[in-house]
MARDO-26888 format. One record per residue: x, y negated, z negated of N, C-alpha, C, O in turn. Coordinates in steps of 0.02 Angstrom, whole numbers, plus 50000, padded with zeros to 5 digits. Example, Ala and Ser with C-alpha at 12.3 -4.5 7.8 and 13.67 -1.06 7.14 Angstrom:
<tilos>
   n_u   n_v   n_w  ca_u  ca_v  ca_w   c_u   c_v   c_w   o_u   o_v   o_w
 50660 50284 49610 50615 50225 49610 50660 50165 49610 50712 50166 49577
 50642 50112 49646 50684 50053 49643 50645 49998 49606 50670 49943 49598
</tilos>
This chain:
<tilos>
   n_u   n_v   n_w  ca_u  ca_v  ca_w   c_u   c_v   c_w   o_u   o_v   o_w
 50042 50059 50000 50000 50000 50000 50044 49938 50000 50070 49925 49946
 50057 49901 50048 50072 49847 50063 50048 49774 50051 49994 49778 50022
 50064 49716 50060 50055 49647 50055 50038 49647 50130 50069 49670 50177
 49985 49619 50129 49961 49574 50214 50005 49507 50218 50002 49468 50171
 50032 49498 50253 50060 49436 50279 50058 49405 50327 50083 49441 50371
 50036 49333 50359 50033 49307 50420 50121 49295 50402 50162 49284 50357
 50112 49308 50497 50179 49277 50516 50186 49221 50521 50137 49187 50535
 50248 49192 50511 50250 49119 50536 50235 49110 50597 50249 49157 50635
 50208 49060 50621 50197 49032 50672 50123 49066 50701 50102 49062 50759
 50103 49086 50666 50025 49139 50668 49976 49100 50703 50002 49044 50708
 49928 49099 50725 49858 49057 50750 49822 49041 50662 49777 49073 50635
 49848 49001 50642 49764 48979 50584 49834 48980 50528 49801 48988 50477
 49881 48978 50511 49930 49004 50464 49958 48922 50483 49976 48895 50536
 49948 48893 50399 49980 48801 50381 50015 48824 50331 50012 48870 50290
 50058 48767 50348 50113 48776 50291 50071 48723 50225 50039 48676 50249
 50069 48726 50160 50055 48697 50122 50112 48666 50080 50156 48705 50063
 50121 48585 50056 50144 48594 50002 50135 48597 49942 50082 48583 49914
 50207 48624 49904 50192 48650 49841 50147 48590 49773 50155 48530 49761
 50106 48635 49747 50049 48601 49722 50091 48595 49644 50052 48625 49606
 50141 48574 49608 50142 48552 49555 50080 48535 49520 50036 48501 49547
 50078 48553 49474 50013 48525 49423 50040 48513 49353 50011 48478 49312
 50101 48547 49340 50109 48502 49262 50181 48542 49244 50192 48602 49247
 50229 48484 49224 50303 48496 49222 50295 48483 49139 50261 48438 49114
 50337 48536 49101 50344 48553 49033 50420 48540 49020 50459 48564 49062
 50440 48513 48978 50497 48491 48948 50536 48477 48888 50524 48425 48859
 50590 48524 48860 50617 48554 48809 50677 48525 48807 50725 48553 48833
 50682 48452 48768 50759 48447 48771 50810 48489 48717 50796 48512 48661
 50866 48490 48747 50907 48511 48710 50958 48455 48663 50962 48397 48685
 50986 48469 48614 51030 48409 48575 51092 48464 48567 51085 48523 48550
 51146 48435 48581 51198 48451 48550 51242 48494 48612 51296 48521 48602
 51207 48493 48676 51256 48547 48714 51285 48491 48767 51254 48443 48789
 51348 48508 48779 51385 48473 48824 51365 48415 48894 51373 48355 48909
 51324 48501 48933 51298 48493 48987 51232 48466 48987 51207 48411 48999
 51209 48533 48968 51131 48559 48949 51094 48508 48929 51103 48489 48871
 51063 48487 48955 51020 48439 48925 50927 48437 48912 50895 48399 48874
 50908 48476 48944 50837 48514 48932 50810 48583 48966 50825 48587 49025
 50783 48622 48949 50751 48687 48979 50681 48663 49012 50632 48642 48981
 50688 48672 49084 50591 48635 49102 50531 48702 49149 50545 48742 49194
 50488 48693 49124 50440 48742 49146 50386 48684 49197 50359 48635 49171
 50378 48704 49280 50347 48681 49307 50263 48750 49313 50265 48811 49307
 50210 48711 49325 50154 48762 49316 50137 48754 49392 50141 48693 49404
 50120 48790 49453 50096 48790 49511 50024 48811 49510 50001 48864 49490
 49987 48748 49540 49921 48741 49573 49877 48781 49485 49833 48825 49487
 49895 48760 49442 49878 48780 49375 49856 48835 49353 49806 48847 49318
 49921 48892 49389 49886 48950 49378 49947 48978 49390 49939 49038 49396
 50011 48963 49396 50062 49015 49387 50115 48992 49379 50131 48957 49427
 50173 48997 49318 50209 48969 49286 50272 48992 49315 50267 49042 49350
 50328 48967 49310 50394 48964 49334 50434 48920 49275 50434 48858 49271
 50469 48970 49226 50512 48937 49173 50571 48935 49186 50584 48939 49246
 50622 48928 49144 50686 48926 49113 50728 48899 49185 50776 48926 49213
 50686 48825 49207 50723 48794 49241 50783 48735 49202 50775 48719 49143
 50824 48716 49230 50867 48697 49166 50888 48603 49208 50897 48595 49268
 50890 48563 49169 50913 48505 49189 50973 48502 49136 50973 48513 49075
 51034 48477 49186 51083 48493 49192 51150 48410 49222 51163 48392 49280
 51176 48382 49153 51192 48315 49190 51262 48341 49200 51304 48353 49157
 51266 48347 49284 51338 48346 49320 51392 48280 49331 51378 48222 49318
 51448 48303 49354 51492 48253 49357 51444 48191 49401 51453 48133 49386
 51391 48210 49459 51396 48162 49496 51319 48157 49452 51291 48124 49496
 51279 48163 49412 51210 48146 49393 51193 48199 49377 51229 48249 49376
 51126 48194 49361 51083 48245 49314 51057 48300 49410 51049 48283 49469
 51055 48349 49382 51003 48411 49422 50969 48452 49407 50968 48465 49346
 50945 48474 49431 50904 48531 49407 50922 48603 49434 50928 48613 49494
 50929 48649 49390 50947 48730 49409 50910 48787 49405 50891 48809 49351
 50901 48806 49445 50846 48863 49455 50865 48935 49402 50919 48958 49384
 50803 48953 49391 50805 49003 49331 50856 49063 49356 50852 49077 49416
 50893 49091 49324 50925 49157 49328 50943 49184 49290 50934 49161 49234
 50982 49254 49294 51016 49299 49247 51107 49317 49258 51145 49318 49307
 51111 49325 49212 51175 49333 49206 51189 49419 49223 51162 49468 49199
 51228 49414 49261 51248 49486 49301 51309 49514 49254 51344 49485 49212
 51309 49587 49279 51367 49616 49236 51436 49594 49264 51485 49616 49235
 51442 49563 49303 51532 49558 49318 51510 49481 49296 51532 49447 49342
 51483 49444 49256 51474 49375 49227 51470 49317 49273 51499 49265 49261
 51435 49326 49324 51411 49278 49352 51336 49275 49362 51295 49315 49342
 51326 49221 49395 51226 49235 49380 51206 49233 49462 51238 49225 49514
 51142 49242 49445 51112 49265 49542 51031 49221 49504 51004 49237 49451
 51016 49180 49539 50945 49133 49550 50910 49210 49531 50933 49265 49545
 50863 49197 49504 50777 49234 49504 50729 49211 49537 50698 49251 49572
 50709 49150 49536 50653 49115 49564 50703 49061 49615 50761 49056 49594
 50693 49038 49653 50718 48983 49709 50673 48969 49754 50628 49009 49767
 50680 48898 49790 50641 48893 49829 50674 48907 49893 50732 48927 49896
 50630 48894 49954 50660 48925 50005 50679 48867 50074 50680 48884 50134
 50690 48805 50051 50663 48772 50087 50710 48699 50049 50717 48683 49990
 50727 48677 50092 50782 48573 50033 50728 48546 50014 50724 48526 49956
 50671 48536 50061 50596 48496 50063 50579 48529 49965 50579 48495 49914
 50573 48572 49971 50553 48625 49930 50577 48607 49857 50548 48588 49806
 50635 48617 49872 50702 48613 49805 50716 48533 49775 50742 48523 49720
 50694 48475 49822 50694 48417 49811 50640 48419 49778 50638 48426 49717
 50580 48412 49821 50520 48404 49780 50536 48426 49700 50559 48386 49660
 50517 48505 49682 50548 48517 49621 50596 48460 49586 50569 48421 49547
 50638 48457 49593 50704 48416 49559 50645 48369 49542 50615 48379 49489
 50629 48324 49579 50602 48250 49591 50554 48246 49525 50555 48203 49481
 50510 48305 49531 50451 48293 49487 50494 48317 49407 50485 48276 49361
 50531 48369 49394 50576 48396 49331 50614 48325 49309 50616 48313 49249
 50649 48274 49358 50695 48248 49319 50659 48181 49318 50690 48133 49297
 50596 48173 49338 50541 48105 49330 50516 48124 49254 50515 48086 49206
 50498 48182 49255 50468 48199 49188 50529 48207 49131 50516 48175 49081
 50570 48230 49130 50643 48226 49089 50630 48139 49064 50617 48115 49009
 50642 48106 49136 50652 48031 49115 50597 47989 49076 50609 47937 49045
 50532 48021 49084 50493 48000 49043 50478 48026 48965 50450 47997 48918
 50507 48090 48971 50527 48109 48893 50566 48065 48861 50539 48032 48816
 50641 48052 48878 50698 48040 48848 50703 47973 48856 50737 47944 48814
 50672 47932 48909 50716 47874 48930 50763 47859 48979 50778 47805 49004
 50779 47899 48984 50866 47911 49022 50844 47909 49085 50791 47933 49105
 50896 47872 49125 50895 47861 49203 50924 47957 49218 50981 47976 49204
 50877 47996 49244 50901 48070 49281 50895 48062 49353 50930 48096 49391
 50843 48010 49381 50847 48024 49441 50854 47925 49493 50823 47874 49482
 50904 47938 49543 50918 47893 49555 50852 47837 49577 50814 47876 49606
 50831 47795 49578 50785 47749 49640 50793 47764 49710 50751 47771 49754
 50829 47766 49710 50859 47741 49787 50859 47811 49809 50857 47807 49870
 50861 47893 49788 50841 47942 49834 50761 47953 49826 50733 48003 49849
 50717 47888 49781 50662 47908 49797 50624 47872 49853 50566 47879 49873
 50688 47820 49876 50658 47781 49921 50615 47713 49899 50589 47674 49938
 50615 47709 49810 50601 47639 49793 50637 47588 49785 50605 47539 49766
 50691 47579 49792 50744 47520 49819 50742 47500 49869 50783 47459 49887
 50708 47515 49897 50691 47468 49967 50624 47429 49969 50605 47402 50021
 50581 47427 49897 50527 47386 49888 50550 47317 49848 50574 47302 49793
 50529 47282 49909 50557 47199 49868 50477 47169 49837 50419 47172 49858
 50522 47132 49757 50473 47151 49708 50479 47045 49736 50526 47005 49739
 50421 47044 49746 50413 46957 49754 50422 46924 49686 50450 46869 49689
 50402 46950 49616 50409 46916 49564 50474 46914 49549 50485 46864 49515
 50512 46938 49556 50572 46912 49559 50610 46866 49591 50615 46869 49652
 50644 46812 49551 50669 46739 49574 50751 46772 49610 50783 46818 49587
 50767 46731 49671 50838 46743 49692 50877 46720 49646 50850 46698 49595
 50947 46718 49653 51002 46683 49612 51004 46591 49607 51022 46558 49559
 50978 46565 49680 50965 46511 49679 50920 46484 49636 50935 46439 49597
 50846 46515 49640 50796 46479 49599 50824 46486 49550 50851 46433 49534
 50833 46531 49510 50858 46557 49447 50905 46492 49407 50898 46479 49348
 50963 46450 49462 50992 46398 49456 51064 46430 49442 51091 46413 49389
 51106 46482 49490 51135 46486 49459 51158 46482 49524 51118 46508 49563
 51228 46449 49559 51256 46443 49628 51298 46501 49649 51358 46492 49645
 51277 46559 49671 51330 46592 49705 51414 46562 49711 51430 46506 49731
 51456 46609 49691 51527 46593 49693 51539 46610 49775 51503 46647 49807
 51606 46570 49804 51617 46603 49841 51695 46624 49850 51739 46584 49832
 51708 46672 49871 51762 46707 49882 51840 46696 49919 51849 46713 49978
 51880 46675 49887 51933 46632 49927 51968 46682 49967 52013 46665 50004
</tilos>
């Protein structure tokens, strides 16, 4: 007894994206790296834990759940299959991290909101302060 599967590219077969419905978040205190354990819930009906946010040399990420193998390295359990996929994830884990903690985890500018110019804000001129210039 088998799984039915449309093929890709099937007649009537859409790709959907992934339906996040509620990111769970466990910080950690005291570990180097480690900085929280996060559980995302899909389309509110099937859980995916022991994702880990993780602040690297270049910023915070997010790492997909795994196990530790007998020659001591680890192999993913759950992953996505897809960058579209694996971003999304990140995006929503280290938005919710940042609204736990405070902490800047995820940049502006790879969400594409640095490029919204905020009108209430005065330039350097109004402000009264004269640009230097550079000899």
């Amino acid at each position: 007894m088998g799984l039915d599967r449309a093929p890709l590219g099937a007649a009537g077969y859409t790709e959907a994206m992934l339906n996040i419905t509620d990111v769970r978040i466990n910080k950690i205190e005291g570990d180097e790296k480690l900085r929280a354990f996060a559980s995302i819930i899909l389309d509110g009906c099937f859980l995916v834990g022991d994702l880990r946010v993780v602040e690297g040399e270049d910023g915070y990420f997010v790492s997909m759940p795994s196990k530790r193998k007998r020659d001591g390295t680890f192999k993913d359990i759950a992953f996505p299959m897809d960058n579209e996929t694996r971003e999304q994830i990140s995006a929503k884990v280290l938005l919710a991290y940042e609204a736990l903690t405070g902490a800047r985890a995820i940049s502006r500018l790879e969400l594409g909101e640095a490029s919204v110019i905020r009108p209430d804000l005065l330039s350097v001129e109004e402000f009264g302060y004269t640009p230097k210039s550079n000899p």
